[in-house]
Structure formats: C-alpha cells, structure tokens
Residue, then its C-alpha position, 0 to 999 in steps of 0.5 A: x505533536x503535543x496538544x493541550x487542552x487549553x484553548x489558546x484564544x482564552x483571555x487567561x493565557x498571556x499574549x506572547x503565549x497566544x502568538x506563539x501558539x498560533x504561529x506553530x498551528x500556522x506552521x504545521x498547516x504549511x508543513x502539511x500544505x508542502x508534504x501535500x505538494x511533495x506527494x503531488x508532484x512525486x505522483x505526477x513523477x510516477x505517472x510520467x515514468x508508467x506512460x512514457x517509459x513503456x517497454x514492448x513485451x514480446x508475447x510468451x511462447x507457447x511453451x512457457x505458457x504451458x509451463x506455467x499452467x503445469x507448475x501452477x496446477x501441480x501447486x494447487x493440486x498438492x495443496x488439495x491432496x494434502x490439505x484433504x489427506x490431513x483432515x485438517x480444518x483449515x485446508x480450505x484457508x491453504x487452498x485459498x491461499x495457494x490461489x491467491x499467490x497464483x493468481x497475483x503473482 
C-alpha cells in the first residue's frame, strides 16, 4: 500500500481525486473488516475440531514410559559430559537446549 503525504481533504486537490482517495480508504477498511471475519469464523472452526473430535488416548504402559525417561536421561547426560569435557563456554546454552527439546517434545 502506497501512502502520501498529502492530506486527501485539502481543498488543493480536485474532487474527483478526493473521492476516489477515499473510496479506497474506505475500501481497505472493508478489506480489513472480512479478513477479520475470515479469521474469526476459521477460529470458531479450530475450536469446534479441538472439543468435538476428541480422541481417548490409552494410558502408556509402564515400559514406555521407562523407555522414554532412559532415552531422555542418557541425552541430558551426554550433553553434560561432553559440554563439561570440552571446556567450552557454551556448554551451558547446550544443556539448556537439550532440556527445552525434551521437555516440549
């Protein structure tokens, strides 16, 4: 979108100009208004889909729950072992990191 700088209600500016000047902010105020709706009724869409197409999950079995803590700690404790081996200074950021893809993955 183009803007100038020139205020369109100036007396300077012809009629037909002015009009039409308006008639697109006018415009792209209804643009804006539908994409507004659009995104609304696409939200009420999601939130009908998340509550009424629920799936039961069964509860994880013992061991896959172990499973997953083993993966999990042998990754966070390679991490540390070899961010603390290598002396680096950002061990620290690769440690963090390691947690944060465990914890929302």
């Amino acid at each position: 979108m183009v803007t100038f700088a020139m205020d369109v209600r100036s007396a300077s500016l012809p009629a037909a100009l002015r009009s039409a000047s308006l008639a697109s902010a006018s415009s792209s105020r209804k643009t804006t208004a539908t994409k507004m709706t659009r995104m609304s009724l696409m939200t009420a869409q999601v939130q009908d889909i998340i509550t009424t197409h629920r799936v039961d999950v069964r509860e994880p079995l013992l061991r896959e729950r172990l499973l997953a803590e083993f993966v999990g700690t042998f990754f966070l404790v390679l991490t540390v072992g070899i961010g603390v081996a290598s002396g680096s200074d950002m061990a620290p950021v690769a440690i963090g990191l390691m947690l944060a893809v465990q914890i929302y993955t």
